[in-house]
C-alpha positions, 0 to 999 in steps of 0.5 A: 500500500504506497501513496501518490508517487510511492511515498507513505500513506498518512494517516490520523486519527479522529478518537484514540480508545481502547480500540485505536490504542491497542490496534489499530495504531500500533499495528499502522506505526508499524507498517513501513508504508504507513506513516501515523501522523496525527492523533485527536480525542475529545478528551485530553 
């Protein structure tokens, strides 16, 4: 999975529960063709 021109996907998050936090982000900061670049919650 590469982006335009064969750079990284970016990716953001909008809610980081449980789910998010226990798979969904560590297996996408994991993968080479991903890049996580912001993380947002309604709670600090």
């Amino acid at each position: 999975m590469r982006g335009i021109q064969g750079r990284p996907v970016r990716v953001g998050f909008y809610g980081t529960g449980n789910i998010a936090r226990n798979t969904h982000i560590p297996i996408l900061s994991g993968m080479d063709e991903v890049d996580v670049v912001a993380l947002r919650d309604v709670n600090e």
